[in-house]
DSSP file (Angstrom, degrees, kcal/mol; ACC not computed):
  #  RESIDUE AA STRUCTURE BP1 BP2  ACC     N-H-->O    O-->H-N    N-H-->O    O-->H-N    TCO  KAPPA ALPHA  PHI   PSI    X-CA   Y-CA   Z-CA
    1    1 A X              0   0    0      0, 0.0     2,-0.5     0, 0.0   108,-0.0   0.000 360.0 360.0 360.0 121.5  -99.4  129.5   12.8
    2    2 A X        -     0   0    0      1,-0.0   108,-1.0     0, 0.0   109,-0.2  -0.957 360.0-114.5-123.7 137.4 -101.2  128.4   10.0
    3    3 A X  B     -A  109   0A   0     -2,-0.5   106,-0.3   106,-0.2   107,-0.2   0.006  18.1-173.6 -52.6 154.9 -101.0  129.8    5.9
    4    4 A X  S    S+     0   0    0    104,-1.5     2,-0.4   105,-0.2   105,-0.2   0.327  76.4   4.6-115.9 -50.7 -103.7  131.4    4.4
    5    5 A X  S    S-     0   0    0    103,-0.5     2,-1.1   102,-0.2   103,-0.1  -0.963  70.0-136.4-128.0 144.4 -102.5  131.7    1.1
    6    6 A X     >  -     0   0    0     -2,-0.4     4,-1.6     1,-0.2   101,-0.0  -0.607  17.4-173.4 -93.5 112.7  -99.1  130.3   -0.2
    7    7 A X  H  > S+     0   0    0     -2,-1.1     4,-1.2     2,-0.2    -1,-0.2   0.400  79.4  65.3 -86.2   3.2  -97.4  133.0   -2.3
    8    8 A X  H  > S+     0   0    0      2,-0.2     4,-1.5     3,-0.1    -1,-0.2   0.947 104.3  39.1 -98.2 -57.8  -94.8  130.7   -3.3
    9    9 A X  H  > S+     0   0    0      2,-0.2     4,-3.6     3,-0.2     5,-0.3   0.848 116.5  54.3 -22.2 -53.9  -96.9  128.2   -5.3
   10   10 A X  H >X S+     0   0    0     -4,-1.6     3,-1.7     2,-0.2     4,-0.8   0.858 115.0  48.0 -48.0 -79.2  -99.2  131.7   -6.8
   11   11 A X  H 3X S+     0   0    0     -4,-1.2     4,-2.9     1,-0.3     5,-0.5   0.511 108.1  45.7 -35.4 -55.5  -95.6  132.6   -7.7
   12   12 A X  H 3< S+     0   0    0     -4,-1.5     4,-0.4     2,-0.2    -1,-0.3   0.763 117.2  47.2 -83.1 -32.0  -94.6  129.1   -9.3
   13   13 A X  H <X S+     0   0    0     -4,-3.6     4,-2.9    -3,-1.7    -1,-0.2   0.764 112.4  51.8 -55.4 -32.0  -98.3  129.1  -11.6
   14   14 A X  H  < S+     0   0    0     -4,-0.8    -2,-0.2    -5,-0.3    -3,-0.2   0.881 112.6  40.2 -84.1 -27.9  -97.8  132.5  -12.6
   15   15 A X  T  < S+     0   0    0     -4,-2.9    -3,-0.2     1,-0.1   108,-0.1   0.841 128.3  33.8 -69.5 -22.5  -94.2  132.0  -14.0
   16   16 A X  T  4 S+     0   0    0     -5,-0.5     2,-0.2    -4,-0.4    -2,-0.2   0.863 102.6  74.4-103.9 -31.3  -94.9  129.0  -15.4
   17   17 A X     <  -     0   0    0     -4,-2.9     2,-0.1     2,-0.1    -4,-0.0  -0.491  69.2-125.7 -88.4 162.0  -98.9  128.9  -16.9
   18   18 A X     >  -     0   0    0     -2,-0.2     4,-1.9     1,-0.1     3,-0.2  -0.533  46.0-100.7 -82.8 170.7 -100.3  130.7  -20.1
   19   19 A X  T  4 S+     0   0    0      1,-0.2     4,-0.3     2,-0.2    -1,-0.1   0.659 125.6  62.5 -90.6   0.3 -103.2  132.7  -18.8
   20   20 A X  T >> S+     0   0    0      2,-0.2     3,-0.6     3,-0.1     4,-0.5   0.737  99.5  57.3 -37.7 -54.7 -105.7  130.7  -19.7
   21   21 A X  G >4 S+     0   0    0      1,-0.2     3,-0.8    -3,-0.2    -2,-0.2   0.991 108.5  60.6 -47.8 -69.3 -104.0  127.7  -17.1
   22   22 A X  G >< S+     0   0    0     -4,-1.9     3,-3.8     1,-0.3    -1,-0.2   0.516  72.3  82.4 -47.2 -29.5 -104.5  130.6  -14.5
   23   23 A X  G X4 S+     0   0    0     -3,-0.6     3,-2.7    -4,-0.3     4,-0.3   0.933  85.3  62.9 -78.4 -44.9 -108.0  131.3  -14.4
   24   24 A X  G << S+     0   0    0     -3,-0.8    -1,-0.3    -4,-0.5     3,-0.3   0.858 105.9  48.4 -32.0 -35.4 -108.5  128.4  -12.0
   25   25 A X  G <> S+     0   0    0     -3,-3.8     4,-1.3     1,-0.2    -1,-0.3  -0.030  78.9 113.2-104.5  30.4 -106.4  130.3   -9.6
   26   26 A X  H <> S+     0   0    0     -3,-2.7     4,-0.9     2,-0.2    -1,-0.2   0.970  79.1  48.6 -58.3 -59.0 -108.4  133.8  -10.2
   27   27 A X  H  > S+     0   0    0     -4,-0.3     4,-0.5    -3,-0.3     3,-0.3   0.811 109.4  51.5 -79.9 -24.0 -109.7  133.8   -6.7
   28   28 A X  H  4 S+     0   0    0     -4,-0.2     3,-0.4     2,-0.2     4,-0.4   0.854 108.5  47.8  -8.2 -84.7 -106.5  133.2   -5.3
   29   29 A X  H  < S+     0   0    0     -4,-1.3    -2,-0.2     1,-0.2    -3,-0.1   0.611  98.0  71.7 -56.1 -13.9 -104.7  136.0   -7.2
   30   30 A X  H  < S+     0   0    0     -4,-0.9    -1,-0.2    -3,-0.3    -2,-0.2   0.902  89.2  58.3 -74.4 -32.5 -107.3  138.0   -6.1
   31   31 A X  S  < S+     0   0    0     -4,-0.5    76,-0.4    -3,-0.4     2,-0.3   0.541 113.9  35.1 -66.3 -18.2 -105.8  137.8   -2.2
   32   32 A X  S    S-     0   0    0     -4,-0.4     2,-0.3    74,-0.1    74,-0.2  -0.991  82.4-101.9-161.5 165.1 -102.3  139.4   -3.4
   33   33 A X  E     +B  105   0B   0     72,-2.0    72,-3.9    -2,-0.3     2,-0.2  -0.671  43.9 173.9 -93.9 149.1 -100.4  141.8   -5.8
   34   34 A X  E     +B  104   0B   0     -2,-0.3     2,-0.3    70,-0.2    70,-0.2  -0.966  18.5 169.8-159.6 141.9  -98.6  140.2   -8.8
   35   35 A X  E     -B  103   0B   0     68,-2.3    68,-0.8    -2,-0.2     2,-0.4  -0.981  11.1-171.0-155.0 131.9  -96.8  141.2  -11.7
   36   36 A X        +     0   0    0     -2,-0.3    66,-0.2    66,-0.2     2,-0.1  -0.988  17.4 138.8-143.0 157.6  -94.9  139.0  -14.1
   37   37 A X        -     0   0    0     -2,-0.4    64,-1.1    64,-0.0     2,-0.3  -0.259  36.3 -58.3-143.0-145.6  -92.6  139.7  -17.0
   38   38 A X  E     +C  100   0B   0     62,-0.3     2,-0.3    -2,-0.1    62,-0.2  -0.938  22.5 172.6 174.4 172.0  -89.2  138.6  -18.7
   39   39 A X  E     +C   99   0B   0     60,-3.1    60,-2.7    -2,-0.3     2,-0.3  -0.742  10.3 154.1-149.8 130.0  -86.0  138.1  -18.5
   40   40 A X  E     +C   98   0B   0     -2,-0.3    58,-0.2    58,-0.2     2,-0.2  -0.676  33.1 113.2-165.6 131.6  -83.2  136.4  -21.1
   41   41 A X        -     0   0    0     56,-1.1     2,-0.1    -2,-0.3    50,-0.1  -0.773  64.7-122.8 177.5 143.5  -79.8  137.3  -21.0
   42   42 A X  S    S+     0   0    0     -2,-0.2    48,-0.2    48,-0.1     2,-0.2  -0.147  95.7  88.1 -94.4  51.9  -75.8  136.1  -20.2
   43   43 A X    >>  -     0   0    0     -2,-0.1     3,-3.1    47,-0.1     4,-1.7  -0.647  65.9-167.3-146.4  86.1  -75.8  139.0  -17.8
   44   44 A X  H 3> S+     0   0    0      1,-0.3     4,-0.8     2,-0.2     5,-0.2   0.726  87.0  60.4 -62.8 -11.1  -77.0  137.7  -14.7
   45   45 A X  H 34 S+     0   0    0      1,-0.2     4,-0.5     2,-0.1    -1,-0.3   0.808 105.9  50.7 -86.3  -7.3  -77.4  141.6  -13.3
   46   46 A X  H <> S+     0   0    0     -3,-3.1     4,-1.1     2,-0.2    -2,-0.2   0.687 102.5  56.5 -88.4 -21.6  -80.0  142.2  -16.3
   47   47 A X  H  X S+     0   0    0     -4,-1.7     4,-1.5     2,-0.2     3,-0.4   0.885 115.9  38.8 -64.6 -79.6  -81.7  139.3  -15.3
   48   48 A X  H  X S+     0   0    0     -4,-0.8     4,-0.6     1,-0.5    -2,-0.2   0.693 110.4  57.6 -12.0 -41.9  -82.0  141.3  -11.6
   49   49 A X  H >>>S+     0   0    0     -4,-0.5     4,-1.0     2,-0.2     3,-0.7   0.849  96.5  60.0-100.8 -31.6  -82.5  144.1  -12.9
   50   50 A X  H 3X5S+     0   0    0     -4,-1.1     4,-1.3    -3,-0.4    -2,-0.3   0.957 108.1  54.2 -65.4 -44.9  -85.8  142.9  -14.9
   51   51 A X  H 3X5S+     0   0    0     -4,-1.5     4,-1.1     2,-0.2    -1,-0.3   0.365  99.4  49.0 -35.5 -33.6  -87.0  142.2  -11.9
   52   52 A X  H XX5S+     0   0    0     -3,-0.7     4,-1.4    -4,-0.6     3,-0.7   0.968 117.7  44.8 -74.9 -83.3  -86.7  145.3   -9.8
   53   53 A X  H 3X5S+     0   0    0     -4,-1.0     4,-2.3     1,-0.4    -2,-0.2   0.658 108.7  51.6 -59.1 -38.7  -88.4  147.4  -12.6
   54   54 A X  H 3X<S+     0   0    0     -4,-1.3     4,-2.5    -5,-0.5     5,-0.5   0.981 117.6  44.2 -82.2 -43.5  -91.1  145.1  -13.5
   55   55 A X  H <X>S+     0   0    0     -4,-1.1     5,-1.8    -3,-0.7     4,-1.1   0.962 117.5  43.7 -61.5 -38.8  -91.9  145.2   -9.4
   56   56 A X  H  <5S+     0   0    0     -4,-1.4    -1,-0.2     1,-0.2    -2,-0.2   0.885 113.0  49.3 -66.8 -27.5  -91.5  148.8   -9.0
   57   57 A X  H  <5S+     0   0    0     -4,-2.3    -1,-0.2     1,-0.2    -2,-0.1   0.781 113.2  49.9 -61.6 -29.9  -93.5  149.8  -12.1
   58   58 A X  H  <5S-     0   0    0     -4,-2.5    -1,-0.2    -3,-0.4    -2,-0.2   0.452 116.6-116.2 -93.5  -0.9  -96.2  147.5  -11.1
   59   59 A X  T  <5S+     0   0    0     -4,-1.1    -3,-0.2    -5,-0.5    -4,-0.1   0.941  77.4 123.9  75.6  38.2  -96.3  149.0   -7.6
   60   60 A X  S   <S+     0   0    0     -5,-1.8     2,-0.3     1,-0.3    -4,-0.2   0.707  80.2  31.4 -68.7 -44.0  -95.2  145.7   -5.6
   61   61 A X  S    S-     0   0    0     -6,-0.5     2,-0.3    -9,-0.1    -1,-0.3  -0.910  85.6-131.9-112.4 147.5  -92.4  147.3   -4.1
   62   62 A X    >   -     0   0    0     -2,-0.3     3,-0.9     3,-0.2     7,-0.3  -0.863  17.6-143.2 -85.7 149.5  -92.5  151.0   -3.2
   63   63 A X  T 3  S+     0   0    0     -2,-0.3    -1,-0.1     1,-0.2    -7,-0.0   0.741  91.5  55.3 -65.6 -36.6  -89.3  152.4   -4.5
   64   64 A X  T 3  S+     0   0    0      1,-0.1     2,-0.6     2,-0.0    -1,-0.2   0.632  88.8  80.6 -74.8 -22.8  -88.6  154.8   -1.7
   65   65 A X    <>  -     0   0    0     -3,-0.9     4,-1.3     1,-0.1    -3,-0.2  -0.921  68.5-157.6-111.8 136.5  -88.8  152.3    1.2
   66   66 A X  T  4 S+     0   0    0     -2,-0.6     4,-0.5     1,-0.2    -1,-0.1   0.418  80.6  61.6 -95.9   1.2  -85.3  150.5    1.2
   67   67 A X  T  > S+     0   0    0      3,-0.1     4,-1.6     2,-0.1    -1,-0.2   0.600  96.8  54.3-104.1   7.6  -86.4  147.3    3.0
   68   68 A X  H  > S+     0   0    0      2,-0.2     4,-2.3    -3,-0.1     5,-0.5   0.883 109.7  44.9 -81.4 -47.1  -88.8  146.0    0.6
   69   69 A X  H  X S+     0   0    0     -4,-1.3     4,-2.1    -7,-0.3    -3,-0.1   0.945 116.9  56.5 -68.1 -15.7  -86.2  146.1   -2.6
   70   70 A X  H  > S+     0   0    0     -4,-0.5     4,-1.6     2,-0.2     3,-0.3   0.985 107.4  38.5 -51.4 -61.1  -84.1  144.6    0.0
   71   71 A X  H  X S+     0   0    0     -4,-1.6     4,-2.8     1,-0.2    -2,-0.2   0.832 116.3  56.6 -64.4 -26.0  -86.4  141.9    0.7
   72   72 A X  H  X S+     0   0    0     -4,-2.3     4,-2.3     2,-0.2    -1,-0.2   0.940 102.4  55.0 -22.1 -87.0  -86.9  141.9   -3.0
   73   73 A X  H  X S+     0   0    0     -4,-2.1     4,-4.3    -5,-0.5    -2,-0.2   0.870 110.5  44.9 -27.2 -63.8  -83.1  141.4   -3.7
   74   74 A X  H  X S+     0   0    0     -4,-1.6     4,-3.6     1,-0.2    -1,-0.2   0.911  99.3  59.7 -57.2 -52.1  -82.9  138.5   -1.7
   75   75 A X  H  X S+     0   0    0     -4,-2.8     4,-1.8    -5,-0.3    45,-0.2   0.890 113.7  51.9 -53.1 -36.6  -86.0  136.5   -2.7
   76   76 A X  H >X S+     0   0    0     -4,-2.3     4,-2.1     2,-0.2     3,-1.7   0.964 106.4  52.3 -38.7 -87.5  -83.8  136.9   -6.6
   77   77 A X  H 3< S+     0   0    0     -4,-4.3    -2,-0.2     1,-0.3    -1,-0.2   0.491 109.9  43.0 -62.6 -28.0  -81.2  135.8   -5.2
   78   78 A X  H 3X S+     0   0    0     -4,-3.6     4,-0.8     2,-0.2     3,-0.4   0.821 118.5  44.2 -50.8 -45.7  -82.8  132.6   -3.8
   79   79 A X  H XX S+     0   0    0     -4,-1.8     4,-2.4    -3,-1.7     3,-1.1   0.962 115.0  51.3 -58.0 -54.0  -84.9  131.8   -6.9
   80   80 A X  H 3X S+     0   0    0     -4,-2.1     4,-1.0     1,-0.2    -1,-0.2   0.663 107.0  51.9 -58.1  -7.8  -81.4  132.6   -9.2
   81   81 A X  H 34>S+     0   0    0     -3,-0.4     5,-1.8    -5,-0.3     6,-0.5   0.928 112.4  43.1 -92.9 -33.8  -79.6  130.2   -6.9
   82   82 A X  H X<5S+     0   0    0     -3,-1.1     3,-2.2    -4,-0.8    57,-0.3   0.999 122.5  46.3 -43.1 -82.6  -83.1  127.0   -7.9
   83   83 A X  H 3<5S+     0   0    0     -4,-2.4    -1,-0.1     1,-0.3    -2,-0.1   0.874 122.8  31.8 -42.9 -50.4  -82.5  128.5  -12.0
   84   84 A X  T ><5S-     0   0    0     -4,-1.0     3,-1.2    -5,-0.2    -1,-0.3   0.345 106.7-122.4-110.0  13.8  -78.4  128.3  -11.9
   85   85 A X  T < 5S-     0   0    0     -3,-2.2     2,-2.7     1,-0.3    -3,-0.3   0.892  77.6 -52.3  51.9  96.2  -78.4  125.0   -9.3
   86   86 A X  T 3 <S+     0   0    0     -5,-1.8    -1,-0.3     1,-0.2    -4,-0.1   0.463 116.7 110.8  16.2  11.4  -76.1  127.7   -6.8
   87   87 A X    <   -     0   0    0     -2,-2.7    -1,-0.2    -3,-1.2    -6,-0.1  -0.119  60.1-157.2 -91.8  52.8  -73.9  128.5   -9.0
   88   88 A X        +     0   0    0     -2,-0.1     2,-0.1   -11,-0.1    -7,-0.1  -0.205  57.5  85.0 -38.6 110.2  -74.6  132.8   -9.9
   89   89 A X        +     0   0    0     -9,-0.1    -2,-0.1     4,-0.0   -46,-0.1  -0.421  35.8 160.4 164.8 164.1  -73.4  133.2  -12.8
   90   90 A X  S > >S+     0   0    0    -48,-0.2     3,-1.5    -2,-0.1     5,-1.4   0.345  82.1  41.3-150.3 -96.7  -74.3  132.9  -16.4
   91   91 A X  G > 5S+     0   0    0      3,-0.3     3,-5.9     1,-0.3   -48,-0.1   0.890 118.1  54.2  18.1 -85.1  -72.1  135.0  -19.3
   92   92 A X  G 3 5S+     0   0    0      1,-0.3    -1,-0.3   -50,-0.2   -49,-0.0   0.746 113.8  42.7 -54.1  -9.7  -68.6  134.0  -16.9
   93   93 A X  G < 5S-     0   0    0     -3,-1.5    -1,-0.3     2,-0.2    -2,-0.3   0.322 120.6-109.7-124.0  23.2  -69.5  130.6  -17.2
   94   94 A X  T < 5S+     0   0    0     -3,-5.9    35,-0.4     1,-0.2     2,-0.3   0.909  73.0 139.3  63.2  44.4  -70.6  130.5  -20.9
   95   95 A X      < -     0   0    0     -5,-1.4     2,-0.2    33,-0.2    33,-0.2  -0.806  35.9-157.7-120.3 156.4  -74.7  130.0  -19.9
   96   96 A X  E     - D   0 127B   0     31,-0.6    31,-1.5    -2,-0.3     2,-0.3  -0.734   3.9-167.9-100.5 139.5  -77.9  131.4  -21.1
   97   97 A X  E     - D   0 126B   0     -2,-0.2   -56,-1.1    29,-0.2     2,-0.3  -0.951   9.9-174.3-139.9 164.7  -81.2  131.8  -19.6
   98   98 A X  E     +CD  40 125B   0     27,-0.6    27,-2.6    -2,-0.3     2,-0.3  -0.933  33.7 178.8-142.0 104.9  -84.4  132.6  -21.3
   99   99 A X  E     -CD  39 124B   0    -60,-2.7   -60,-3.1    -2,-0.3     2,-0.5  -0.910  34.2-150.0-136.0 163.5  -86.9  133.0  -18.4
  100  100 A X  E     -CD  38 123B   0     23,-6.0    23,-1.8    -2,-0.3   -62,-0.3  -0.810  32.0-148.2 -90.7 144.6  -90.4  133.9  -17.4
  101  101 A X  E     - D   0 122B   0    -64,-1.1     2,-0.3    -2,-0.5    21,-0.3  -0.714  13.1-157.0 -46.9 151.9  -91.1  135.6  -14.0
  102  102 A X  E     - D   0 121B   0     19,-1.3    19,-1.9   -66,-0.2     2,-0.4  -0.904   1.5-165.7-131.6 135.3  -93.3  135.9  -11.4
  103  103 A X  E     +BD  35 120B   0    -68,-0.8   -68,-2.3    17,-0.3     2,-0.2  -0.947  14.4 169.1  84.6  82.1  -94.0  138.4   -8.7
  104  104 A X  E     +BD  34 119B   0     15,-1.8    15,-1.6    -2,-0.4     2,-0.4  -0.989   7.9 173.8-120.3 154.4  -96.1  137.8   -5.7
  105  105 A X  E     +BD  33 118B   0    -72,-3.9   -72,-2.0    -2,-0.2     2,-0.2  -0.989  23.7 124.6-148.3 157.0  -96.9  139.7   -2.4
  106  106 A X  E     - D   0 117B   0     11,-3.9    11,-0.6    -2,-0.4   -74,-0.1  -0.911  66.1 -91.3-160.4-178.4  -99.4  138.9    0.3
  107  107 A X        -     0   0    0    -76,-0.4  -102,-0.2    -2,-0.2     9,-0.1  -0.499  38.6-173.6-114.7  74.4  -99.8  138.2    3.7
  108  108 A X        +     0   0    0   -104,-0.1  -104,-1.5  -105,-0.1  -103,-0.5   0.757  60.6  67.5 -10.2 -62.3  -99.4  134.1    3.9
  109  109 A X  B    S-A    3   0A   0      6,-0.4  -106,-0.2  -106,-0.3  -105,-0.2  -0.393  80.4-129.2 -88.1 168.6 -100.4  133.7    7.7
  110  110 A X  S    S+     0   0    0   -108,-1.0     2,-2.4  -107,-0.2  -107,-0.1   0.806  89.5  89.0 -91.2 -45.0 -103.3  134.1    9.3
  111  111 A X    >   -     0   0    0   -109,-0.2     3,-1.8     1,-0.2    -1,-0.1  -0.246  62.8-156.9 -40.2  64.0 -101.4  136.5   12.2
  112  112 A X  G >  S+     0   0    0     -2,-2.4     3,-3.2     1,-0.3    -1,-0.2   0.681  95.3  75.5 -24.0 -42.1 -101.8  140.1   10.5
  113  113 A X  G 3  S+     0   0    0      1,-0.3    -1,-0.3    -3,-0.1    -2,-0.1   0.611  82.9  68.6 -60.4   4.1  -98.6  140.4   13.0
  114  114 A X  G <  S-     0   0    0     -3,-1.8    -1,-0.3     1,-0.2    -2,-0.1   0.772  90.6-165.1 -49.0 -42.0  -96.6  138.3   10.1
  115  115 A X    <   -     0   0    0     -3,-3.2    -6,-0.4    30,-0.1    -1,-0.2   0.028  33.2 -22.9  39.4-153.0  -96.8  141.1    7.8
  116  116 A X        -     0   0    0     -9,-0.1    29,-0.7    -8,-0.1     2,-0.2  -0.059  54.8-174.9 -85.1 171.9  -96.2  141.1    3.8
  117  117 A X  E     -DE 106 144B   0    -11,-0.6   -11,-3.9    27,-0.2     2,-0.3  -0.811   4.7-169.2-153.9 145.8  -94.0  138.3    2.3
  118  118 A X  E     -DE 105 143B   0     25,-4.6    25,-3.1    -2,-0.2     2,-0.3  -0.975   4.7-174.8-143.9 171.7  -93.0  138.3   -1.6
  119  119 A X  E     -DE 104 142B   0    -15,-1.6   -15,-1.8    -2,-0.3     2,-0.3  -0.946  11.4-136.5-162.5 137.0  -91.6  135.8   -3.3
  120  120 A X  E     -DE 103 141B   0     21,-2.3    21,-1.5    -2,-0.3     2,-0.4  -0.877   8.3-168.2 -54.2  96.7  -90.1  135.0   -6.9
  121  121 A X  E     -DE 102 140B   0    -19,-1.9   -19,-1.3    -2,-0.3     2,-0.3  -0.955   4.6-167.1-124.2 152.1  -90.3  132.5   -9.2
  122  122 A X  E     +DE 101 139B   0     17,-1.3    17,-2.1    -2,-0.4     2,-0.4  -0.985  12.8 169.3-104.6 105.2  -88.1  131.7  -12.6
  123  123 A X  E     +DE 100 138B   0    -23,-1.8   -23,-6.0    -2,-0.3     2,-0.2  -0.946  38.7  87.8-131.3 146.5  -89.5  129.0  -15.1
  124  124 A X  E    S-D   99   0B   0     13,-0.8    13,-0.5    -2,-0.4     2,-0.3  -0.939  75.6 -49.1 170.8-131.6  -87.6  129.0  -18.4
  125  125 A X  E     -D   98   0B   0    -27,-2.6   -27,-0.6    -2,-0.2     2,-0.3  -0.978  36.5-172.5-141.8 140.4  -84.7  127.7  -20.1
  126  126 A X  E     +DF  97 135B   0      9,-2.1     9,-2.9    -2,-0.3     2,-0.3  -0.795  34.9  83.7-127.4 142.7  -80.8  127.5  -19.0
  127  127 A X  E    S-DF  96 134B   0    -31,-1.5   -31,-0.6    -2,-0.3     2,-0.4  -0.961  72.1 -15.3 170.6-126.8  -77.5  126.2  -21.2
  128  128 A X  S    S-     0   0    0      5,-1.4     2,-1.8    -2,-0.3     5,-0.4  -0.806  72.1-104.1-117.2 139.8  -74.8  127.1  -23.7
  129  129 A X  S    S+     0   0    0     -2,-0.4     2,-0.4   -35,-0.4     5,-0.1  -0.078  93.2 103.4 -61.0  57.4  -75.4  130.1  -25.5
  130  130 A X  S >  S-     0   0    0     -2,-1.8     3,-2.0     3,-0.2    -2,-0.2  -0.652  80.7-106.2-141.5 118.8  -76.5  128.1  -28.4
  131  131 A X  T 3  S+     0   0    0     -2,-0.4    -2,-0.1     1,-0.2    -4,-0.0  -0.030 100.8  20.2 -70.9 159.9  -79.7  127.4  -29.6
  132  132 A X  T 3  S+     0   0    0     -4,-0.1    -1,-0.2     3,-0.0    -3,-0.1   0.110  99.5  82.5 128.0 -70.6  -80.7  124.0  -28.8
  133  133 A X    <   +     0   0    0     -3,-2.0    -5,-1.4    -5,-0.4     2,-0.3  -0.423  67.8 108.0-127.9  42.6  -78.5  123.1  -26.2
  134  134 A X  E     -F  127   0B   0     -7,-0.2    -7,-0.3    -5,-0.1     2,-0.2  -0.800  48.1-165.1-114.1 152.5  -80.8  124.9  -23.4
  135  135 A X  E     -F  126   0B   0     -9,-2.9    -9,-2.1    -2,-0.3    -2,-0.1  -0.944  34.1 -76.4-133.0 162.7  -82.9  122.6  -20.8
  136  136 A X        -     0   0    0     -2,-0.2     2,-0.2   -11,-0.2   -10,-0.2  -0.159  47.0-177.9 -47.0 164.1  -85.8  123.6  -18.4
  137  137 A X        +     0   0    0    -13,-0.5   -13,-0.8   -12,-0.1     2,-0.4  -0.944   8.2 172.4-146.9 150.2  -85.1  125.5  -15.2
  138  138 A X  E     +E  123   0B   0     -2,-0.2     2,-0.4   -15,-0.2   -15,-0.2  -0.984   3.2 171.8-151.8 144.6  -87.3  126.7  -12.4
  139  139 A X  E     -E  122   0B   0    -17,-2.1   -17,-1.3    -2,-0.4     2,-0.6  -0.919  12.2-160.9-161.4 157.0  -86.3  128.1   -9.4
  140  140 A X  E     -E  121   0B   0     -2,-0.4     2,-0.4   -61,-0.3   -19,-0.2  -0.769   5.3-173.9-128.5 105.7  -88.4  129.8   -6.5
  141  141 A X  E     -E  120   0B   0    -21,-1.5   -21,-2.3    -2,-0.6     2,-0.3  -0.894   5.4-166.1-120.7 140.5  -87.3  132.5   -3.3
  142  142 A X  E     +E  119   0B   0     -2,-0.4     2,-0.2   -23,-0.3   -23,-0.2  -0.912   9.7 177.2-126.9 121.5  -89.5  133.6   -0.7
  143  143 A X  E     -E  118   0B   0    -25,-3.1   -25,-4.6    -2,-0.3     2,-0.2  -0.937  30.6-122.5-147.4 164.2  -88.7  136.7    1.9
  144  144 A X  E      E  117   0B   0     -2,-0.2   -27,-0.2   -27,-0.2   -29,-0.1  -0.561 360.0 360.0-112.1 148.5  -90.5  138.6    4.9
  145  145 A X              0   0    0    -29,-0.7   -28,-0.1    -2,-0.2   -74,-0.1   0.299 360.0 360.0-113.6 360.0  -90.6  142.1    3.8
């Protein structure tokens, strides 16, 4: 089985370049739907929650079918585990994040029978709610929808 396009990489250029960095990867981007937003908060379910909204508003996930925000869910929770080095949680443990997002779905393989995959990515900044005293973070999760 061999990739066609690697939605986890789209993912990890769009959280992370201004859009000017992107335009190399226009024909790329063209091959799958994408949406990216943001996110800052010590309430890791607001983090979560930007995330659902920005895919359903941009029509990544349909809202009505319950294993895509599933698959959805998960791919969060894999990137949020990359951002918080496995520890979820932020607020209860006196942390901050300030992040960008990303948003891809495609079909990766070349085997239509693969189906969709989407995948997450997080680049921002993680620490003590003080400004300052934040460092980079990145983290990236990948699910079959």
């Amino acid at each position: 089985m061999t990739q066609k396009i690697q939605i986890g990489k789209l993912a990890m250029l769009v959280a992370s370049l201004t859009p000017d960095e992107l335009e190399p990867f226009a024909a790329s981007l063209e091959e799958v739907q994408f949406c990216q937003g943001k996110a800052g908060s010590m309430d890791i379910q607001k983090v979560i929650a930007a995330v659902e909204t920005a895919a359903k508003r941009n029509g990544i996930i349909s809202q009505d079918v319950y294993r895509e925000t599933h698959a959805l869910y998960h791919a969060i929770l894999e990137s949020l585990e990359g951002v918080m080095r496995g520890q979820l949680g932020v607020g209860n443990m006196m942390r901050t994040v300030g992040l960008r997002f990303a948003i891809v779905r495609g079909e990766p393989y070349d085997r239509k029978e693969e189906g969709n995959w989407i995948a997450v990515a997080f680049y921002g900044t993680i620490g003590a709610p003080v400004k300052g005293l934040e460092h980079e973070t990145f983290g990236l999760g990948i699910n079959h929808i």
